[in-house]
Structure formats: C-alpha cells, structure tokens
C-alpha positions as CSV (number, residue, x, y, z in Angstrom):
1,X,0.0,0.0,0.0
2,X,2.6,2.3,0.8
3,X,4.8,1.5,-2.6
4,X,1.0,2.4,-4.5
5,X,0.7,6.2,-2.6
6,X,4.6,6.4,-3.5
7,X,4.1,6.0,-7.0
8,X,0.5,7.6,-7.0
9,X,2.4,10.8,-5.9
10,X,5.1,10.8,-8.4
11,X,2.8,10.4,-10.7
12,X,0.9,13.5,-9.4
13,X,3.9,15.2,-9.6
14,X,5.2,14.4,-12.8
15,X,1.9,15.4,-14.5
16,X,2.1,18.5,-12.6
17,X,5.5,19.4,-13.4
18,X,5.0,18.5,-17.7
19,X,1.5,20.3,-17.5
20,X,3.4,23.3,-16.1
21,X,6.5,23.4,-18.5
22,X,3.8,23.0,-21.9
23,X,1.9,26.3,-20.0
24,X,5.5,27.8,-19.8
25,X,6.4,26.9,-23.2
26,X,3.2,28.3,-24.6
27,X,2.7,31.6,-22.5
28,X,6.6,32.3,-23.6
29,X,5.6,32.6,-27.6
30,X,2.5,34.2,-27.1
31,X,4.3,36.8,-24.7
32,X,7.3,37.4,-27.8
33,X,6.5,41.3,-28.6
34,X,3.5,41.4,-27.0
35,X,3.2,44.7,-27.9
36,X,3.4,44.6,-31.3
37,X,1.4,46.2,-33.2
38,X,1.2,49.4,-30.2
39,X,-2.1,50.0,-31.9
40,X,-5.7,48.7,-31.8
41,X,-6.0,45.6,-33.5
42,X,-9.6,44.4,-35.2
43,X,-12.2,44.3,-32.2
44,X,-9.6,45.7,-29.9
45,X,-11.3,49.0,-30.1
46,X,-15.2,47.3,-28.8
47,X,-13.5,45.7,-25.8
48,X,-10.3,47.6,-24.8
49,X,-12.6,50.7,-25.8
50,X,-15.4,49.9,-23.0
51,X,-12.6,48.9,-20.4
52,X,-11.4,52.4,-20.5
53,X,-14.4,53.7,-20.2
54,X,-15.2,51.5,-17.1
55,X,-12.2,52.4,-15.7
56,X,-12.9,56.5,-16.0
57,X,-16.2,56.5,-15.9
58,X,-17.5,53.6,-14.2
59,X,-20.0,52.7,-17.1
60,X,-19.6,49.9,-20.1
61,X,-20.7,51.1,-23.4
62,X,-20.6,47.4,-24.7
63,X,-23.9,46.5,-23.8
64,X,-24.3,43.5,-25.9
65,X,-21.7,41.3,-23.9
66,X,-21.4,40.8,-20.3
67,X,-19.1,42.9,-18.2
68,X,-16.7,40.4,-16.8
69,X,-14.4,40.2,-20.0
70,X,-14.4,43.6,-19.8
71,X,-13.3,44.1,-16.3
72,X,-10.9,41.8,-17.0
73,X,-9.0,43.3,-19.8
74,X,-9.3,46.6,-17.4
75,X,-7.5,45.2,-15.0
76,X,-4.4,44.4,-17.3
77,X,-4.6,48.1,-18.1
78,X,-4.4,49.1,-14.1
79,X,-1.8,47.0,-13.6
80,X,0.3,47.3,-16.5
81,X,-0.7,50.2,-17.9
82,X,-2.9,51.5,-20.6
83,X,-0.9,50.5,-23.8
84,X,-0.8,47.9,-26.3
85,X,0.8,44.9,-23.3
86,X,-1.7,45.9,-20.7
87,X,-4.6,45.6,-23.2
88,X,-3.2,42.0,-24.2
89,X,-1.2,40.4,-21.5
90,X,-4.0,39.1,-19.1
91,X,-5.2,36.8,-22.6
92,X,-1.9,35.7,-23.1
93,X,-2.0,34.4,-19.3
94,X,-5.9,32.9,-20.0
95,X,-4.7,31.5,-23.3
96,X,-1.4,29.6,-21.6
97,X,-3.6,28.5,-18.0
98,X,-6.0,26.5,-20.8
99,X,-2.7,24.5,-22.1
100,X,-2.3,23.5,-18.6
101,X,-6.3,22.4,-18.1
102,X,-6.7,20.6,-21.5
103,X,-3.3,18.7,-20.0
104,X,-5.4,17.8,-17.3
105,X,-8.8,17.2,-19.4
106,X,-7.0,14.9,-21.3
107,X,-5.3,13.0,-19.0
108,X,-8.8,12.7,-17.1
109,X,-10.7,11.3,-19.9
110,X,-7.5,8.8,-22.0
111,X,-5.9,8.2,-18.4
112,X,-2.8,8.4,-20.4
113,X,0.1,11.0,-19.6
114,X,0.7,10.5,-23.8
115,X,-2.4,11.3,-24.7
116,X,-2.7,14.8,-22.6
117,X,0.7,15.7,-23.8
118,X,-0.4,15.1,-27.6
119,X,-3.3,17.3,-27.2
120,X,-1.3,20.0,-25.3
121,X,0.9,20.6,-27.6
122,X,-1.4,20.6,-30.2
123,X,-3.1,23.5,-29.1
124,X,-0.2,24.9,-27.5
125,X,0.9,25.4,-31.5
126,X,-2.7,26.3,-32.9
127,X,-2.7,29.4,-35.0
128,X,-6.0,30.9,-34.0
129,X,-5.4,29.6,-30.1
130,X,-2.5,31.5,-30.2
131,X,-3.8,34.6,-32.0
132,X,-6.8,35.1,-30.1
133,X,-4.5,35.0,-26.6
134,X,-2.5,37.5,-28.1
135,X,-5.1,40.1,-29.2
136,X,-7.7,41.3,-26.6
137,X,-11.4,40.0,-27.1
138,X,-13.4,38.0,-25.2
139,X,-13.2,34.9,-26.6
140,X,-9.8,33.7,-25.3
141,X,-10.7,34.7,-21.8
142,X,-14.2,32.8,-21.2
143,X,-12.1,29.1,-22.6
144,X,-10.0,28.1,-19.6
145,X,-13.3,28.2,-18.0
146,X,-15.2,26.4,-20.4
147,X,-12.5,23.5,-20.5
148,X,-11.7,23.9,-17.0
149,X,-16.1,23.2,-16.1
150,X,-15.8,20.0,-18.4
151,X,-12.7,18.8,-16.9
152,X,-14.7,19.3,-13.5
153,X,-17.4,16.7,-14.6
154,X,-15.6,14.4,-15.8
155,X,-13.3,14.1,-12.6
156,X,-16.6,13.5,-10.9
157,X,-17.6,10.5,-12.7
158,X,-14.1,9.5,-12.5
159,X,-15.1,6.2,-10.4
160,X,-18.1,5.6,-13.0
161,X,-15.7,5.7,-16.0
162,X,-12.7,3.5,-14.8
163,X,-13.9,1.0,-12.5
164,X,-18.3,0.7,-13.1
165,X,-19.0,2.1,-10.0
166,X,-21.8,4.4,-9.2
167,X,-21.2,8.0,-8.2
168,X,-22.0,9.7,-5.8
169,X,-25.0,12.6,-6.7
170,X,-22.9,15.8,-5.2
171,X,-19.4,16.3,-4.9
172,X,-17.1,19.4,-5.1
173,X,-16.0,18.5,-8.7
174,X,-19.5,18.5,-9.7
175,X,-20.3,22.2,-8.1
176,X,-17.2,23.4,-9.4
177,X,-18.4,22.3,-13.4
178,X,-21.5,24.9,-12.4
179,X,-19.0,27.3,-10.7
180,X,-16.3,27.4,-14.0
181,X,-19.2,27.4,-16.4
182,X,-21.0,30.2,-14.7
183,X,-18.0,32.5,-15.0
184,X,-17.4,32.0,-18.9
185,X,-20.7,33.1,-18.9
186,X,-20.1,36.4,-17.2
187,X,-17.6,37.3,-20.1
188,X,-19.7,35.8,-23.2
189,X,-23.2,34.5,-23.6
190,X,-21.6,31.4,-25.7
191,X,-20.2,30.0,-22.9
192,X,-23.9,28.7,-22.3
193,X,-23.6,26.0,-24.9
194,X,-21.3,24.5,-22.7
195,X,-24.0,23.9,-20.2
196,X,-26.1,21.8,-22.6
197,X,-22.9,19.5,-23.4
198,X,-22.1,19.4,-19.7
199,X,-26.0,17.9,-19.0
200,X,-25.8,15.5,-21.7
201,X,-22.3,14.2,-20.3
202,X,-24.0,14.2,-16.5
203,X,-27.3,11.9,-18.2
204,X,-25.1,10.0,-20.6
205,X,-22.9,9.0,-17.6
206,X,-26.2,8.3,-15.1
207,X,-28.7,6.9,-17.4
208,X,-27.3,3.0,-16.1
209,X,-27.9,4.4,-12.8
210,X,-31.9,5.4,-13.5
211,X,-34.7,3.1,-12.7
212,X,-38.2,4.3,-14.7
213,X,-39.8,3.2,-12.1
214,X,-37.9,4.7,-9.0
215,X,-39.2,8.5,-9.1
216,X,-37.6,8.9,-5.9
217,X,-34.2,8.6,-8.0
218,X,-35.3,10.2,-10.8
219,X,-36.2,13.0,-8.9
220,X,-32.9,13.5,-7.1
221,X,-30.8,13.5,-10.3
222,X,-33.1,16.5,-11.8
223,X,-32.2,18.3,-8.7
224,X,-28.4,17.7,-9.2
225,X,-28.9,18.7,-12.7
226,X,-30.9,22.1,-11.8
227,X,-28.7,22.7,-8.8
228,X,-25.1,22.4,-10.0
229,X,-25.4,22.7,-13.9
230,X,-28.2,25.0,-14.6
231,X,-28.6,27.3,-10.7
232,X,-25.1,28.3,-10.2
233,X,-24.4,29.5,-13.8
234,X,-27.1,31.2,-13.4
235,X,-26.8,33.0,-10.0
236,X,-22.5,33.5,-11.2
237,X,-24.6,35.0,-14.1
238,X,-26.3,37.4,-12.5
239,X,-24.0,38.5,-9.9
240,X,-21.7,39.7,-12.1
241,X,-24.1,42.5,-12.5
242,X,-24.1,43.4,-8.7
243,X,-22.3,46.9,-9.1
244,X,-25.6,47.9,-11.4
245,X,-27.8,46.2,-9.1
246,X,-26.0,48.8,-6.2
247,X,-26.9,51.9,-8.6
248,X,-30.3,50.9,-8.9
249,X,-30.6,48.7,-11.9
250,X,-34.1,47.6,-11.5
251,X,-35.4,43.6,-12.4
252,X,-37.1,45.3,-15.2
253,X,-34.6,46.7,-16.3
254,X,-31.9,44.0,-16.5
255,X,-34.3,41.5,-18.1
256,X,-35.0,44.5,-20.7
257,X,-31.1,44.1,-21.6
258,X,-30.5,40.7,-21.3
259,X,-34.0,40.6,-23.9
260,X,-31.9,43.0,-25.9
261,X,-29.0,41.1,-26.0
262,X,-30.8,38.1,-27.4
263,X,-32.8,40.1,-30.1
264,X,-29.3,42.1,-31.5
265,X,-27.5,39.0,-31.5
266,X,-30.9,36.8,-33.4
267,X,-31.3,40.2,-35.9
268,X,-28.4,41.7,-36.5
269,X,-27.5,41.6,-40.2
270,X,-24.5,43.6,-40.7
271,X,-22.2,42.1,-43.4
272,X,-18.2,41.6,-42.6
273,X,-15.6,40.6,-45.6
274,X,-14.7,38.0,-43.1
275,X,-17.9,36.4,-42.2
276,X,-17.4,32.7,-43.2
277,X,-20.5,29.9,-42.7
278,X,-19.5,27.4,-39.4
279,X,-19.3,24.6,-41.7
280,X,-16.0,26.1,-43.4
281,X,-14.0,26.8,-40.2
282,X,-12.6,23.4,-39.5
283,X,-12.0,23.1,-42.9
284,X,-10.0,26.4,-42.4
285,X,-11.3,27.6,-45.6
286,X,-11.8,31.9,-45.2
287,X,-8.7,32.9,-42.9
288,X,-9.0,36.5,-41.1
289,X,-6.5,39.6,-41.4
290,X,-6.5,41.4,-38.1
291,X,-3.7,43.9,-39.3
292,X,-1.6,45.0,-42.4
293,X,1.1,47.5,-42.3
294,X,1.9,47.9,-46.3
295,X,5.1,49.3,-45.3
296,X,7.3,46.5,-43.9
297,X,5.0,44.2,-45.5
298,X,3.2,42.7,-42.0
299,X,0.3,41.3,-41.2
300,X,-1.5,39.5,-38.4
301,X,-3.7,36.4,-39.8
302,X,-5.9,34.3,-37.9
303,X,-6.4,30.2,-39.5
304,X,-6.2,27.4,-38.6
305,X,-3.2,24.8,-38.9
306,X,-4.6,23.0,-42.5
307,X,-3.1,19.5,-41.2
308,X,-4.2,20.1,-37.6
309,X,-7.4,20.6,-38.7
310,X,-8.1,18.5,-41.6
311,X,-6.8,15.5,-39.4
312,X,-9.4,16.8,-36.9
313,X,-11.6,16.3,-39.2
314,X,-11.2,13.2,-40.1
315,X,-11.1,12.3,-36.0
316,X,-14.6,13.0,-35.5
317,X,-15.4,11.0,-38.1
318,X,-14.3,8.1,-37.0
319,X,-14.8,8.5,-33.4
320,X,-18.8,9.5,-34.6
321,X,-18.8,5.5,-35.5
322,X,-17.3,4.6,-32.3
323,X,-19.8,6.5,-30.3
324,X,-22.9,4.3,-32.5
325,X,-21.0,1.5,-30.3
326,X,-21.4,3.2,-26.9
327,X,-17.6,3.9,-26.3
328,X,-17.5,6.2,-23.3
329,X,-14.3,8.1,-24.5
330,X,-15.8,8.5,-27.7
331,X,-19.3,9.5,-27.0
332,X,-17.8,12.4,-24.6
333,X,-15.5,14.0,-26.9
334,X,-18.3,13.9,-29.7
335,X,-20.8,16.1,-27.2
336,X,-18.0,18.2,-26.3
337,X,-17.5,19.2,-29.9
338,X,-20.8,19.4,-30.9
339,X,-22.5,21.8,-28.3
340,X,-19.3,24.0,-29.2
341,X,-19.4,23.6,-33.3
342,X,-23.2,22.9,-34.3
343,X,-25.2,25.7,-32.9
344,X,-23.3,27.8,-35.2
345,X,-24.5,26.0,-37.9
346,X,-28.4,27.0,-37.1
347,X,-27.2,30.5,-35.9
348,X,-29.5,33.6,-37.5
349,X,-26.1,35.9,-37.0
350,X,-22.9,36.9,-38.9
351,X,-20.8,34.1,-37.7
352,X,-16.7,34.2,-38.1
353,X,-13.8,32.2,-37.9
354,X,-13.1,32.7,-34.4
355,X,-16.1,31.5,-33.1
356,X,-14.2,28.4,-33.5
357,X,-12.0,28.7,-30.6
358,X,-14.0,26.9,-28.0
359,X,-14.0,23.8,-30.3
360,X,-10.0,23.5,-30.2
361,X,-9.5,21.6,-27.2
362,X,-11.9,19.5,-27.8
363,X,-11.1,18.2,-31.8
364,X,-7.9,18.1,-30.6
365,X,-9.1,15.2,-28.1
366,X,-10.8,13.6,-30.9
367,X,-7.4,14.1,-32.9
368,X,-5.5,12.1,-30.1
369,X,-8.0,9.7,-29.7
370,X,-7.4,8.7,-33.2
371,X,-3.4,9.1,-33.0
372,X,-3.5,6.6,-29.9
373,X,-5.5,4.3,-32.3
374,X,-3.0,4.4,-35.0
375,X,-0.4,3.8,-32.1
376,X,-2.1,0.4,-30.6
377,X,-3.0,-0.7,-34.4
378,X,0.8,-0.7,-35.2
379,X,3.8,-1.8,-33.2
380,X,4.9,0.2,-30.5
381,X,8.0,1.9,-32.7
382,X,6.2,2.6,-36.0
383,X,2.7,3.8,-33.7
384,X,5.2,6.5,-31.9
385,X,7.0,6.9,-35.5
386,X,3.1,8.2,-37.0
387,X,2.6,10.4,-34.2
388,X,6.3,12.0,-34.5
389,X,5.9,12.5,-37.9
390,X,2.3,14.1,-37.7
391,X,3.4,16.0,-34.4
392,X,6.7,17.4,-36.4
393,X,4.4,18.1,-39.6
394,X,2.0,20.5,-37.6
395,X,4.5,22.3,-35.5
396,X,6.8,23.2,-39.0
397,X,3.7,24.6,-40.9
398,X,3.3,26.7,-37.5
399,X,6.6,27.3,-37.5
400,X,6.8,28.9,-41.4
401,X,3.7,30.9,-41.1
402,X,4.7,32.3,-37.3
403,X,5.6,35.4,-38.4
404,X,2.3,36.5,-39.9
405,X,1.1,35.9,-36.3
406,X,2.9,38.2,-34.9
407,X,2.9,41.0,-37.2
408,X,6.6,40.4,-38.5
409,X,7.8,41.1,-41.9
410,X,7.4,38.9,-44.0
C-alpha cells in the first residue's frame, strides 16, 4: 500500500511538473512582442474601448456582452498600464492557464500522460489559439473556463468511467463544473452552450444508474442537474451584475437588456468581408486579417493549422462510428465538440472564424484519440513513428507561417 501512494504521488507530480512546462512553453511565444502592433488591432477597439471607459467612468458602453471580459482586460490596463501589453497580456496568461487544463482534461478522460501531452501541444501550437490569446477580445478569456467546467465533470464521474462504480449525486467537482461554467458566462453568452454539453455528459454518464420506475431517484438527479449545472451558472450570471444592481438597476430593467441582447445577436445583419459559414472553419477555408502594415510588409492572420485541422476532421469521423458503439471516450469527446461547433451552424447571425475557438480543445481530443489508435493498431515503434511525424508536420507549418502571427515582416 505504501509502494501504491509512493508511485501515486510521483505520478501527481510528474503530470504537474509536464502540465506546467507546456503552460511555460506556450505563455513564452504568445508573450514574444507582446506589444506589437502598439495600436488597436480588429475588435480591440469594442473591448479595450469599454474597459477604459469602465475604468474612468465607471459605465460599459458594450452593452451587448457581459461585463466580466471587460473588467478583466481593465484590470491588465491598471496594472500594466494603458498600452498595447496591458490591453493583451492578461489573454496571453488565460490562453497559456487552458494549455495547462486541456493537459489535465485529457489526462482525465484517456488516463494516459501520452495522450494529454499530444493534445497540449497541439493546441499549445494552434494558429488561432495562439492569435486570439495574443489580441484582446473576449473569446480567449471565457475558454480556460469552459474547459476547466468539463474537466470538473468528468473528474466526478471518474469512479463511473474506470472502474463501473456508481457516483455519488454531489461532490465538489461536480459544483465546481457549475461554478467554471458560470464564469465563462459572465464574459460571453456562448459559454452557455457548454452547459447543454455538460448535462448530456451528466445523463449519458447516469442513465445505467436510472430506474423508470424509482421517481424517488429520478427525482434526485433532476435536482443535481438544476442545482449544480443550470442554478449556479445562473446565480454566477447574474451576480456579475451586482455593481448595477447597487446603482439601482431595477429587475425590469436587467431582463430589458438581457431581452436586448438576445434580439441584436438573433437580428443583427451587418455584413463583414470576413464572415465565413460554421461549416467552413474546421476546414479552415476563409482565414482573417487582423492587421496589415503595407510598409514593412506585416500582417496578423488568424487560421487554422490545415493539417491540424483536416486530421481533426477526419477524427470525428471516426470517433462518430465509435460512439454508435457506446464507447464512453468516444461519446464524450463527440458532445464536447458538438454543443461548441453545431449551434453555429443553425445561428440567424454573422458568424466568423473565431467562433471556432472553444472547439479546439476539444477536436484536438478527438485528434488524439485517433493518434492513440493508430499507435495500438501498429507496433509500439512505427505507432510513436506516426505520431512524430504528424506532431513534427504541424509544428513546421506553424513554425513557417509564425511570423504572420505576430505581425513580423514577412
């Protein structure tokens, strides 16, 4: 026994320490030049805009997002000034910490120190994940907590998945999935399509546990589902709007605005040179340009990685046959990418590129779920051979196009 708590603690600690050099590694390149361009850059001037104006005048002008994103990038300015690196840093410290909880996620759900490395480093090199930590919108700041709510749920069922034991119906992991999810929604409404996938994971992993004809039982795991996944979202939710609430935001008035919200984002019909239908982001199709300078021949271009991607792809295909079969690893990953991807196939607004972010941990899963296939299906040598060779294939087309990331000449 003491031999197993020996090793169970090294292990603890080697995960730790791996986990935290990947976070190092990736918050490193995102930090190079930070500051470049020391201008605004695309919807830099929404966001960075209405944190200055919280800042000096205690009011948000971006009324169709929730303040916490905002307060957020504000409090890079306050501490490091209001300049190009305070604008950006505290996404580049967001965008590294969900390196170090997609470690973890994957560990949790392949139990394989392999497999969470693979997908680290994956999106540790991803061309839009590291964009979008570098430039300062909302959408890099609301993932760790989206990842970090799905991680949460899974490490509650942990006994269900490994060993066909029944869990119990409350546990801290469980509270803190609602806690992590409730946050992301503070800083962006889509964070809410997380909480669908995280109540299909929660039935998909009771539904052995469910008698029809016990209501008693039924009855207590539609509380737990209220309680943790739906309640505290919403109470995080609501909270966040506690310093209008103090200067006499009325009930009214707050459901008048969050009713707002809804109707710009279902009407709006603006057209964007970049707007690009969900179905062609994985396949990386319409690329953005955040900046150009003409003179040194710069730009900053958010896309995806084409063989990332494309093997993605081709991931969640398979892994969409292996979920027909039941397979527990499969059928999570494919609700995890669907309640991220497919409601932006049926969405009524201007949809971009970016929108794909919250997807990338998470086809990245699928991606190492089919690399660890092509490992077992081969010997051990030519498996680790396949995965060298796709890992070294991703990280040289990121390396060639790195400086169009940046902003460097080109």
């Amino acid at each position: 026994m003491k031999k197993d708590i020996i090793q169970n603690n090294r292990e603890l600690i080697i995960n730790l320490l791996t986990a935290t050099l990947l976070t190092i590694i990736a918050f490193g390149i995102r930090f190079f030049i930070l500051e470049h361009p020391n201008q605004l850059v695309f919807d830099e001037f929404y966001y960075v805009d209405a944190a200055q104006k919280i800042i000096n005048d205690g009011v948000d002008p971006n009324w169709i997002h929730p303040h916490v994103g905002k307060y957020i990038i504000g409090l890079g300015i306050i501490i490091f000034g209001d300049n190009s690196f305070g604008w950006r840093i505290l996404g580049v410290i967001l965008g590294s910490l969900t390196v170090f909880i997609t470690y973890y996620l994957s560990l949790e759900l392949f139990n394989r120190k392999s497999a969470a490395i693979i997908t680290s480093i994956l999106l540790l090199i991803d061309p839009l994940h590291f964009v979008q930590s570098r430039i300062a919108m909302l959408d890099i700041l609301f993932l760790p907590f989206v990842v970090l709510s799905f991680y949460c749920i899974l490490r509650h069922f942990r006994n269900y998945r490994y060993y066909n034991k029944k869990t119990n119906n409350y546990s801290k992991w469980l509270i803190l999935s609602g806690i992590s999810i409730g946050i992301g929604l503070t800083i962006k409404w889509s964070s809410a399509f997380s909480i669908l996938g995280l109540l299909l994971i929660y039935i998909y992993y009771t539904k052995n546990e469910l008698e029809i004809n016990n209501k008693i039982k039924i009855s207590t795991k539609l509380i737990v589902i209220i309680a943790n996944i739906i309640l505290i979202p919403v109470i995080i939710f609501i909270s966040s709007f506690i310093i209008d609430i103090y200067n006499g935001l009325t009930l009214k008035e707050w459901l008048t605005t969050q009713y707002s919200i809804l109707d710009f984002h279902n009407t709006v019909e603006s057209t964007h040179p970049y707007e690009s239908a969900a179905w062609t982001w994985i396949l990386n199709f319409k690329p953005m340009v955040y900046y150009v300078n003409e003179v040194n021949n710069s730009i900053i271009r958010a896309e995806g990685n084409n063989i990332a991607w494309w093997f993605a792809l081709a991931s969640i295909i398979y892994i969409s046959k292996k979920a027909l079969y039941n397979g527990k690893i499969a059928v999570t990953i494919i609700i995890c990418v669907a309640v991220q991807y497919i409601p932006w196939f049926i969405s009524p607004r201007i949809t971009y590129l970016f929108y794909f972010l919250p997807s990338l941990p998470f086809i990245y899963l699928a991606s190492t779920y089919l690399l660890l296939v092509l490992w077992s299906h081969n010997t051990k040598k030519i498996g680790l051979f396949l995965i060298i060779i796709y890992l070294i294939s991703v990280s040289t087309l990121f390396i060639y196009a790195f400086p169009t990331y940046i902003g460097l000449p080109r």
